[in-house]
C-alpha positions as a Markdown table, in Angstrom:
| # | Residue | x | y | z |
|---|---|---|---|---|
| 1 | Unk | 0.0 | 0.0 | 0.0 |
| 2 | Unk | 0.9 | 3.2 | -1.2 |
| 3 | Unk | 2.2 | 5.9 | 1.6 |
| 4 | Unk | -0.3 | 8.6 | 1.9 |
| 5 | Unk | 1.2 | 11.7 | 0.3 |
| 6 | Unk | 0.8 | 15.0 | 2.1 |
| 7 | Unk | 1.3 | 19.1 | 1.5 |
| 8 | Unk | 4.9 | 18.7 | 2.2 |
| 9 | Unk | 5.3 | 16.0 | -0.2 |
| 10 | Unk | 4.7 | 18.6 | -2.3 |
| 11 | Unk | 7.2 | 20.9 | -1.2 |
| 12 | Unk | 5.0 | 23.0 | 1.4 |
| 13 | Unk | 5.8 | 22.7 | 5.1 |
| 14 | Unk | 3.1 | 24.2 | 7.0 |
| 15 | Unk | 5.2 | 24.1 | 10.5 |
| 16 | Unk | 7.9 | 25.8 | 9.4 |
| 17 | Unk | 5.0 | 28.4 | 8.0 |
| 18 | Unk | 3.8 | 28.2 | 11.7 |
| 19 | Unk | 7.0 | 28.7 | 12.7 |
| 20 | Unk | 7.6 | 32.1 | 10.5 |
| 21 | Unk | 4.3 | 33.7 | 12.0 |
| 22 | Unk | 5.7 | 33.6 | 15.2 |
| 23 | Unk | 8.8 | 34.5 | 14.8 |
| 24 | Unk | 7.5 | 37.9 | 13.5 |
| 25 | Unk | 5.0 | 38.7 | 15.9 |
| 26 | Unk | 7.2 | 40.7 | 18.1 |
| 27 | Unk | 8.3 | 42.6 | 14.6 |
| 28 | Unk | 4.8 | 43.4 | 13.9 |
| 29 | Unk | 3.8 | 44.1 | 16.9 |
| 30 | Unk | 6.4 | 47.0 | 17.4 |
| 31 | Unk | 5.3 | 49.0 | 14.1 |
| 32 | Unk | 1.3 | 49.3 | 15.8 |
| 33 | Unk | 0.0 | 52.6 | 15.7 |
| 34 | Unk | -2.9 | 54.0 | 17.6 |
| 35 | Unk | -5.0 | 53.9 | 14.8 |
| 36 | Unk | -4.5 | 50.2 | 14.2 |
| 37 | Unk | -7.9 | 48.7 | 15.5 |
| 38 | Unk | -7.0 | 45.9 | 17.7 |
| 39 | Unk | -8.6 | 42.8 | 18.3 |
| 40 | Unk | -8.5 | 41.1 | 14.9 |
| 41 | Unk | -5.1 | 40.2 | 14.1 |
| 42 | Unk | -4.9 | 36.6 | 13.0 |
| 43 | Unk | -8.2 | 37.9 | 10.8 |
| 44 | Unk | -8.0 | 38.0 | 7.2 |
| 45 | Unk | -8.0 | 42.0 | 7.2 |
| 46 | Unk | -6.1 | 44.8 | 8.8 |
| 47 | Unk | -8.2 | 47.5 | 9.6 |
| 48 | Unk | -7.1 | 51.2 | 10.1 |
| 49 | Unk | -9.2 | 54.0 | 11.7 |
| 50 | Unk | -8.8 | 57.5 | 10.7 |
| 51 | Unk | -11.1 | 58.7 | 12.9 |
| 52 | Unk | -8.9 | 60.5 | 15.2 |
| 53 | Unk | -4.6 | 61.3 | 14.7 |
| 54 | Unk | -2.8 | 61.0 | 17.8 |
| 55 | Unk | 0.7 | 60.8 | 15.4 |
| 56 | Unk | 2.4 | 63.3 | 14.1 |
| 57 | Unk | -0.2 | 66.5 | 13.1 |
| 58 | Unk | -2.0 | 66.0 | 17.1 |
| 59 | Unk | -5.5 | 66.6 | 15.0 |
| 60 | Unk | -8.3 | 65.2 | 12.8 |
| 61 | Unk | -8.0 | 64.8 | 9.2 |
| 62 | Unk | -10.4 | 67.8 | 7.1 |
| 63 | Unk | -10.3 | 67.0 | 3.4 |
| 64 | Unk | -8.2 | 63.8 | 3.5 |
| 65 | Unk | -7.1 | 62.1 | 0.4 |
| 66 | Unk | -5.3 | 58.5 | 0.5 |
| 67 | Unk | -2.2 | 57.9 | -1.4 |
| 68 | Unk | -1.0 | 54.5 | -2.1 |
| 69 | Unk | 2.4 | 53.3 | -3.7 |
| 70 | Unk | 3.8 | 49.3 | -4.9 |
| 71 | Unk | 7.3 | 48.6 | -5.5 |
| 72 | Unk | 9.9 | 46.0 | -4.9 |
| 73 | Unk | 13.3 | 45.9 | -4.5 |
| 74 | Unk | 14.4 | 44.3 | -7.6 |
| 75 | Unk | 17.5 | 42.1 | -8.6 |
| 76 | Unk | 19.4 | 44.2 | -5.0 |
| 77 | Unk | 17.8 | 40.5 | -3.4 |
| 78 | Unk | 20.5 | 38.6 | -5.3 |
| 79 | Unk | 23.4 | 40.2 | -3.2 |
| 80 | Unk | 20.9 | 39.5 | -0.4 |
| 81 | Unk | 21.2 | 35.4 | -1.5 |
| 82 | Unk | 24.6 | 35.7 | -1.8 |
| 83 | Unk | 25.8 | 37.2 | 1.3 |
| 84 | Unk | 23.3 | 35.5 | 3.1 |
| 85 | Unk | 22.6 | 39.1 | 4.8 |
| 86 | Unk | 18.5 | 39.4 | 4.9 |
| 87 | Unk | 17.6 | 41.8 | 7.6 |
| 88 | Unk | 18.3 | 45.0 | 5.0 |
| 89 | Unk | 16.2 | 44.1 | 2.0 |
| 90 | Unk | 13.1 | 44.7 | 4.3 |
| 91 | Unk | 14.3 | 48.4 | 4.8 |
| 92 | Unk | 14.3 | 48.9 | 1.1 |
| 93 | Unk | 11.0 | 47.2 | 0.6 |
| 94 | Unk | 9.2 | 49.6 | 2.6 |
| 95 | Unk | 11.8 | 52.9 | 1.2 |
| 96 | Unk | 10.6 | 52.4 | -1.9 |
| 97 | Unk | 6.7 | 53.3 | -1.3 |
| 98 | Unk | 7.2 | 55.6 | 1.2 |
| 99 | Unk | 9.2 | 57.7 | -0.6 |
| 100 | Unk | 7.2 | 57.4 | -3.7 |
| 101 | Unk | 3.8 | 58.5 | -1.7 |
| 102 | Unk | 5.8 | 60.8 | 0.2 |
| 103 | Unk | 6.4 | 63.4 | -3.1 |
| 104 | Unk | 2.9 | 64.6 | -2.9 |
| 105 | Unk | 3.1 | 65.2 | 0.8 |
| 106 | Unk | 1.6 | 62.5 | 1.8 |
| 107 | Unk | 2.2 | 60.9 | 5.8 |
| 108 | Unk | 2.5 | 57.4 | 5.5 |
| 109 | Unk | -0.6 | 55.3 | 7.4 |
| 110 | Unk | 0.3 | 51.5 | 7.2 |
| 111 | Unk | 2.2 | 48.9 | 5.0 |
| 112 | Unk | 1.6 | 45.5 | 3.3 |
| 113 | Unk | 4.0 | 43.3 | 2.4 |
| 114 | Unk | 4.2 | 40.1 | -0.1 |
| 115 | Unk | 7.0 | 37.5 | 0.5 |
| 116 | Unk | 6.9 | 34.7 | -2.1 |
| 117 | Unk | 9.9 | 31.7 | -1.9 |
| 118 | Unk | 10.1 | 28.0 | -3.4 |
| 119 | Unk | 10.5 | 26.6 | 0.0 |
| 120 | Unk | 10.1 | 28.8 | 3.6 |
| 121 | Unk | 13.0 | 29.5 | 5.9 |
| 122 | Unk | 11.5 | 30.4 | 9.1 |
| 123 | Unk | 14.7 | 32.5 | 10.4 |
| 124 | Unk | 16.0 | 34.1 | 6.7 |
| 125 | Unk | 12.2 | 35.2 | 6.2 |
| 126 | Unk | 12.0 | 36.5 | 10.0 |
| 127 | Unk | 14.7 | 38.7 | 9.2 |
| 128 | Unk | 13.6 | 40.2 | 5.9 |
| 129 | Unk | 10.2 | 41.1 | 8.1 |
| 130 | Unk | 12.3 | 42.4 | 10.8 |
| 131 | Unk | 13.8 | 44.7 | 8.3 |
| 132 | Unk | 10.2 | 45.6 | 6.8 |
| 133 | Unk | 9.7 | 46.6 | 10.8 |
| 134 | Unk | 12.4 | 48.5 | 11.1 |
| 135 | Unk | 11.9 | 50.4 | 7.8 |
| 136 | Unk | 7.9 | 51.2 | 9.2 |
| 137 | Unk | 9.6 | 52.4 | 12.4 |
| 138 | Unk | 11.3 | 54.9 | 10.2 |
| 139 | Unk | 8.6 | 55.9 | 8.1 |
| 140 | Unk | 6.1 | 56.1 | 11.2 |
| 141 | Unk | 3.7 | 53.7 | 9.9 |
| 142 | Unk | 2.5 | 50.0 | 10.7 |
| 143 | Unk | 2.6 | 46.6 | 9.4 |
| 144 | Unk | -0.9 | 46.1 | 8.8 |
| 145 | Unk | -0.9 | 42.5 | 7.1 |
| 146 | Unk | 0.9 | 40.5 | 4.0 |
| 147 | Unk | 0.9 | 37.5 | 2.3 |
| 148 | Unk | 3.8 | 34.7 | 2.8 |
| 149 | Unk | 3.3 | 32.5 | -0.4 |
| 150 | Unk | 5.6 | 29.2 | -0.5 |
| 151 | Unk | 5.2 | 28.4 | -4.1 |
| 152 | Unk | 7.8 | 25.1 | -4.9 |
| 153 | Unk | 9.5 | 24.6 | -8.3 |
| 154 | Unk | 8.1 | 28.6 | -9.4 |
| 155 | Unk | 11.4 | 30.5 | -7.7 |
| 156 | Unk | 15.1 | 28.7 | -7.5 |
| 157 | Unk | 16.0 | 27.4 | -4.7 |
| 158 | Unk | 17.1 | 29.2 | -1.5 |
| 159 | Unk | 15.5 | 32.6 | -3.4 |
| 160 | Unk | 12.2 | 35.0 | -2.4 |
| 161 | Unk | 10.8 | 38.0 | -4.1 |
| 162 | Unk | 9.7 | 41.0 | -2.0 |
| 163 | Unk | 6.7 | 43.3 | -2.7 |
| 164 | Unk | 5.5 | 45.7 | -0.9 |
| 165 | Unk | 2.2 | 48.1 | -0.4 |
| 166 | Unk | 2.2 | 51.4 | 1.4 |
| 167 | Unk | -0.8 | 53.7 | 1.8 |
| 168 | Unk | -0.6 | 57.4 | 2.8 |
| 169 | Unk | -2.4 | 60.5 | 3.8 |
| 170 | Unk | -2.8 | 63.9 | 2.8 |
| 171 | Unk | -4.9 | 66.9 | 3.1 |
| 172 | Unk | -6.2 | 67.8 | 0.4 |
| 173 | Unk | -5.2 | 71.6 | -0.3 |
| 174 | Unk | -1.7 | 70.1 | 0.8 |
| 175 | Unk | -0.9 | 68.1 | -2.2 |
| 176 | Unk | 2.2 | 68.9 | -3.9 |
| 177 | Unk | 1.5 | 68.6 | -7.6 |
| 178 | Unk | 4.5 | 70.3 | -9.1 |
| 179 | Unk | 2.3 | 72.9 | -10.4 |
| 180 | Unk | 4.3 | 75.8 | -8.3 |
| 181 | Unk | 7.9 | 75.3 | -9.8 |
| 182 | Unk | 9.1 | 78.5 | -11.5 |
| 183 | Unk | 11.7 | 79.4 | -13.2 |
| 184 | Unk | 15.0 | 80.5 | -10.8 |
| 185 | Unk | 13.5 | 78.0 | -8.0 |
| 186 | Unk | 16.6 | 76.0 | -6.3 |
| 187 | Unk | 17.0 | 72.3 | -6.5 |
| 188 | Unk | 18.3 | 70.9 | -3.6 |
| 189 | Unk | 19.6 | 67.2 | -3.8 |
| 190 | Unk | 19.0 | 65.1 | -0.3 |
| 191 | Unk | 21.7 | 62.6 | -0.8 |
| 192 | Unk | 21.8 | 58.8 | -0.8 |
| 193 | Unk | 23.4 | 56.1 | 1.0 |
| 194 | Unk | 24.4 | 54.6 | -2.4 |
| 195 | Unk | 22.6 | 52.3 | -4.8 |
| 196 | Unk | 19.3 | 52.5 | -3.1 |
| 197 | Unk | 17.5 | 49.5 | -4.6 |
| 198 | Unk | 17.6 | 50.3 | -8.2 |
| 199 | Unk | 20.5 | 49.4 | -11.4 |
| 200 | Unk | 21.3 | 46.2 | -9.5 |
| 201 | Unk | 21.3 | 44.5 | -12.7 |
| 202 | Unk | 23.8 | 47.0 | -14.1 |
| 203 | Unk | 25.8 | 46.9 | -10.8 |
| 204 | Unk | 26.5 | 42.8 | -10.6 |
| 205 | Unk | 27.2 | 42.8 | -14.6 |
| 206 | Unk | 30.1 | 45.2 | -14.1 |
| 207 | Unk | 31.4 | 44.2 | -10.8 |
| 208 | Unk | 30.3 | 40.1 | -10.2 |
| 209 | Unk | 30.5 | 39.0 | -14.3 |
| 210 | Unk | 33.0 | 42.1 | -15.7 |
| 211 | Unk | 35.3 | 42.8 | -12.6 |
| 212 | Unk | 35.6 | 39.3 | -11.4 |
| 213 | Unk | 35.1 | 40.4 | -7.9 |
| 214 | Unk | 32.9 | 38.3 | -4.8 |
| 215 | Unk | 30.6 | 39.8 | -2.8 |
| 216 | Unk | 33.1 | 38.7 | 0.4 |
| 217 | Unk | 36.1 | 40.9 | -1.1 |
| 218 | Unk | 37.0 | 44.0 | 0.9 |
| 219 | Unk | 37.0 | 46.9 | -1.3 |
| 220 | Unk | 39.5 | 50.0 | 0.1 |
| 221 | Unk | 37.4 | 52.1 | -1.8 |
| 222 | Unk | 34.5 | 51.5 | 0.1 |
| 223 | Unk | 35.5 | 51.0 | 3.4 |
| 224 | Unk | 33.9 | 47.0 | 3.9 |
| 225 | Unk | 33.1 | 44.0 | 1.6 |
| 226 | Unk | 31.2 | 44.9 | -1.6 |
| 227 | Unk | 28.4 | 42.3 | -0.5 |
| 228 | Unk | 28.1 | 45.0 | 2.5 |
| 229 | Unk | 28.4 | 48.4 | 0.6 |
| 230 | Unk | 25.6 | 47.0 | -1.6 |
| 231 | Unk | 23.0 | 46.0 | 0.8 |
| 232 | Unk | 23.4 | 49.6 | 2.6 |
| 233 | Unk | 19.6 | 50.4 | 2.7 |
| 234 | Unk | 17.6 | 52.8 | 1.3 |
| 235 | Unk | 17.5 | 55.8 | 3.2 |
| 236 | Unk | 13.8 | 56.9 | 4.4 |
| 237 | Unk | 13.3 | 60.2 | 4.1 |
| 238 | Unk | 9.9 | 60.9 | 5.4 |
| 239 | Unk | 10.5 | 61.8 | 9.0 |
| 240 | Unk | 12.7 | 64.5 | 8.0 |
| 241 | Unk | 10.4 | 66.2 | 5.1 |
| 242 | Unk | 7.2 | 65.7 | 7.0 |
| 243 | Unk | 9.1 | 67.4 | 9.5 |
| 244 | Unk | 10.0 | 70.6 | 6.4 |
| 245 | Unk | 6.6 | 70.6 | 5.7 |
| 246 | Unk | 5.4 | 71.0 | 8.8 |
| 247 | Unk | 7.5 | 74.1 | 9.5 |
| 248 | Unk | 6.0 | 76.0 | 6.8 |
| 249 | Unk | 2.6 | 74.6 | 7.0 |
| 250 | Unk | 1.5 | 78.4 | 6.7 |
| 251 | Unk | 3.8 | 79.0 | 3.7 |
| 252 | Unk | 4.1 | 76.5 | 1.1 |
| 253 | Unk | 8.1 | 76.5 | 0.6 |
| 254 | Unk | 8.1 | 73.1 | -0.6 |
| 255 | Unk | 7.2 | 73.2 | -4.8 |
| 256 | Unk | 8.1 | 69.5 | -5.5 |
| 257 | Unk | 10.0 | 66.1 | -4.7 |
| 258 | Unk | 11.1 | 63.6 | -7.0 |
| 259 | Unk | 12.4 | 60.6 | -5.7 |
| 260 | Unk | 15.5 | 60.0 | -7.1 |
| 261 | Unk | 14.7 | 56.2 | -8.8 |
| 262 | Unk | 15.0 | 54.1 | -11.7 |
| 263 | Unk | 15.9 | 56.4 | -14.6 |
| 264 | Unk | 18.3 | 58.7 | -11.8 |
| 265 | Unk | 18.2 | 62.4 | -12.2 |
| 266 | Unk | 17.6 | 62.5 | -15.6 |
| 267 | Unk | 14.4 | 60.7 | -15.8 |
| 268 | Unk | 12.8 | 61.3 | -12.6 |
| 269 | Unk | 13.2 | 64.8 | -12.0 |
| 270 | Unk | 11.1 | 66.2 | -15.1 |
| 271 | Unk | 7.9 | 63.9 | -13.9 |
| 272 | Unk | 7.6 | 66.9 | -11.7 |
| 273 | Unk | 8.2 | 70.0 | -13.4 |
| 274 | Unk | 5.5 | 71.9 | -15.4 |
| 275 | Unk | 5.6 | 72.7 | -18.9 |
| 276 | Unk | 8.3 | 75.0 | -20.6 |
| 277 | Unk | 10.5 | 74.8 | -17.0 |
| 278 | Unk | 13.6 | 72.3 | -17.1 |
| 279 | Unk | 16.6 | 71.9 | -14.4 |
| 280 | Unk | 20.2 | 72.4 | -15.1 |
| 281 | Unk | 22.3 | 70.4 | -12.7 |
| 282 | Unk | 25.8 | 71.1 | -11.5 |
| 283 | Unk | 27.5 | 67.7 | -11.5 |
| 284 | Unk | 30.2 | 69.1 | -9.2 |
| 285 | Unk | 28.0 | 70.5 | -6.4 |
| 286 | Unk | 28.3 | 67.3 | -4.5 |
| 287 | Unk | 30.4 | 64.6 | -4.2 |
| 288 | Unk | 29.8 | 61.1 | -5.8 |
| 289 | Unk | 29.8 | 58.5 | -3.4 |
| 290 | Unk | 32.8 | 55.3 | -4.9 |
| 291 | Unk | 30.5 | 52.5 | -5.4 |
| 292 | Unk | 29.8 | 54.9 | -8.6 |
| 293 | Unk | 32.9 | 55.4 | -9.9 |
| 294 | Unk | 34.1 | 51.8 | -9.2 |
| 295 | Unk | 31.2 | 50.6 | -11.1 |
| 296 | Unk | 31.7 | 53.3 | -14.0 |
| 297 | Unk | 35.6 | 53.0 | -13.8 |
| 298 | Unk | 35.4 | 48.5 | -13.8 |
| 299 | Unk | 33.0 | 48.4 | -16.2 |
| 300 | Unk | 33.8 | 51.3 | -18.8 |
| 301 | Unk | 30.3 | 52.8 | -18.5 |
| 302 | Unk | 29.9 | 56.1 | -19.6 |
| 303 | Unk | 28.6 | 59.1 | -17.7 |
| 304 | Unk | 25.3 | 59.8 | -19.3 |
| 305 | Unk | 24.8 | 56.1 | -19.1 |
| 306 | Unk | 25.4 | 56.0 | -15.1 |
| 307 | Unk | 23.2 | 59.3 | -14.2 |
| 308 | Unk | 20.8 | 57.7 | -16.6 |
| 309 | Unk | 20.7 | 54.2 | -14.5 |
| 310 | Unk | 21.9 | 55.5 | -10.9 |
| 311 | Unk | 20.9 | 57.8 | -8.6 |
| 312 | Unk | 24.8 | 59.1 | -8.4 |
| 313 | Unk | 24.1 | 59.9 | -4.2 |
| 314 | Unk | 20.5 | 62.0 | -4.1 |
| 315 | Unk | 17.9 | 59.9 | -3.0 |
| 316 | Unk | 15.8 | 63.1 | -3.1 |
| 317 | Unk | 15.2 | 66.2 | -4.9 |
| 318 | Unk | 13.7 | 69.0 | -3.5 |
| 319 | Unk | 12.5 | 71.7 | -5.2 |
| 320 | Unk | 12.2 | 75.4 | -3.3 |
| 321 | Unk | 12.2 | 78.9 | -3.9 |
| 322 | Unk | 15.8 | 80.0 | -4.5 |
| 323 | Unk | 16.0 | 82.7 | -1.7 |
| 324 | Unk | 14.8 | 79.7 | 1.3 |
| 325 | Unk | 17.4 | 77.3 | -0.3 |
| 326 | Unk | 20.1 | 77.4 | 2.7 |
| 327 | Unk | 17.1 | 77.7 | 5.7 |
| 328 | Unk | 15.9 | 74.3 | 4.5 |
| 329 | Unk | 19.0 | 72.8 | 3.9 |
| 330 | Unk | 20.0 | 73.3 | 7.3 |
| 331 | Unk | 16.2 | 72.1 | 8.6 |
| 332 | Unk | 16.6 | 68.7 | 7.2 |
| 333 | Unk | 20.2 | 68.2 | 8.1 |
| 334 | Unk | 18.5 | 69.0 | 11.8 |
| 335 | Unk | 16.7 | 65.7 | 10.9 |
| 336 | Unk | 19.4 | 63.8 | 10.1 |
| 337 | Unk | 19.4 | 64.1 | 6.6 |
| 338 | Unk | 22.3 | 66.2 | 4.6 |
| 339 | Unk | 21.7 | 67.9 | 0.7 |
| 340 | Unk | 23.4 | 70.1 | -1.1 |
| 341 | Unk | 21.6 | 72.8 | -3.9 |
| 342 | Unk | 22.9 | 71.1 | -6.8 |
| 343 | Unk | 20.7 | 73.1 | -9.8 |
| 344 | Unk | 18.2 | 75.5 | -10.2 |
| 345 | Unk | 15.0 | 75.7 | -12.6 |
| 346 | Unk | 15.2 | 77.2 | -15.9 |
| 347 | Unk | 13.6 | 77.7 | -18.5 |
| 348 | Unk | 12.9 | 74.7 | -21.3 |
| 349 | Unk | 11.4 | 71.4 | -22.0 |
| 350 | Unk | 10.8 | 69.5 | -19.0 |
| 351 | Unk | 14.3 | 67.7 | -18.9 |
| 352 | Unk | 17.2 | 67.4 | -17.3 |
| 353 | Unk | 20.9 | 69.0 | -18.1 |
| 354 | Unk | 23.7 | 68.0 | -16.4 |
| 355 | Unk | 26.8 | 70.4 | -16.6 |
């Protein structure tokens, strides 16, 4: 007689997936706001109140309009595999739709998250949520729910894909549209910790397949392993502009944010600028962090190809009028992050030059 075959014949162990749910629990729990309604987790729904805001404004919504953002964190989850590293990738999951809802003003309310692997490792996919955790912390929002999907023979082996979900708030008459840009406005450039999560594929074909290097080399240049400097997460800059645009809640100072993304300077930056207005950039006005010049200098790449495919260290592009450009350079580095006005607004055809 035949043995009876079961799910994990298949390749699906529920108890490890027992296993995984509480080993996050205390992860999750820590990113609960106030306006997380209690008493159905283990449901099949988060639910989030915005009946009252005891966060960051102290007050009610008036006219409030939800903003949502999706993104991943891309092929930055094969260094992850290599290195064996996990609890970063989270950080960047979440960075990614934060900062993305965050160019129209919008607070960040709660996050989902989608975790999909051939076969689940309890502890590896603990610490990819414990980064998701710590990347809420930042952004001042909560885990609400997600999906853990162990799909056999669909992903290689040992590998996961990340996707993540963030929903936002803003007032309504506080929407940053862009509209406001004119021409002789300062563009101020928030910079990055490196790669962020995007030109990954770019980044191992030069340095893993072109330069021959491993991810457990030590690179002078960078100050640790590559595996390391490549897994730096995405910075989260939502605590410190909610913060700018609190300051001049009267005064709108703030005209518009790009976040600095697939596509770099070049392509991200005229998403936001009305009609007949461009930027002209001053390559020189900060300095390039090295994982960008190893990667252009190992793999030959040229320089409109790399500001085209990088973010070349801005994360964040904020757009002001010219004569507030130091007062709100100097208010975000009192948050902890640091910029640099690296162009101004002139006029032209919604693009981007970089001189």
């Amino acid at each position: 007689m035949k043995r009876p075959l079961t799910y994990r014949d298949s390749g699906v162990n529920i108890d490890e997936g027992d296993l995984f749910v509480d080993l996050i629990q205390q992860h999750v729990r820590r990113t609960l706001t106030p306006r997380v309604m209690r008493g159905f987790e283990g449901g099949y729904a988060g639910l989030f109140s915005l009946d009252h805001d005891p966060g960051l404004f102290k007050r009610n919504f008036r006219r409030p309009i939800l903003v949502s953002g999706a993104d991943g964190v891309g092929t930055k989850l094969k260094i992850a595999f290599l290195t064996g590293v996990h609890d970063t990738v989270g950080i960047d999951l979440v960075a990614m739709s934060v900062n993305d809802i965050l160019t129209v003003g919008a607070e960040p309310l709660f996050f989902l998250d989608y975790v999909a692997t051939s076969h689940l490792d309890a502890a590896a996919m603990s610490a990819v949520v414990k980064g998701i955790a710590d990347g809420c912390e930042q952004a001042g929002c909560a885990i609400l729910g997600g999906e853990t999907a162990e799909l056999p023979g669909f992903y290689q082996e040992g590998e996961y894909d990340l996707a993540g979900f963030a929903v936002g708030v803003v007032e309504k008459d506080r929407i940053i549209r862009g509209a406001e840009i004119e021409e002789g406005d300062a563009v101020l450039g928030l910079f990055s910790s490196g790669l962020h999560s995007n030109g990954f594929s770019l980044a191992r074909k030069v340095l893993l397949e072109t330069g021959g290097m491993k991810v457990s080399d030590h690179i002078d240049a960078l100050g640790a392993s590559l595996g390391r400097a490549l897994l730096t997460p995405t910075i989260i800059y939502v605590q410190p502009i909610l913060a700018l645009l609190r300051a001049y809640r009267v005064k709108r100072i703030v005209r518009g944010l790009a976040h600095i993304t697939g596509g770099g300077l070049v392509e991200n930056v005229p998403r936001i600028l009305p009609r007949g207005l461009a930027v002209r950039i001053d390559r020189k006005s900060w300095e390039v962090p090295p994982i960008f010049r190893l990667i252009q200098e190992t793999g030959n790449v040229e320089r409109a190809e790399m500001y085209r495919v990088f973010n070349m260290g801005v994360g964040m592009v904020v757009i002001v009028p010219r004569f507030n450009a130091r007062k709100v350079l100097a208010r975000l580095e009192r948050h902890g992050v640091k910029g640099a006005a690296i162009g101004d607004v002139v006029r032209g055809a919604q693009n981007v030059e970089i001189v």
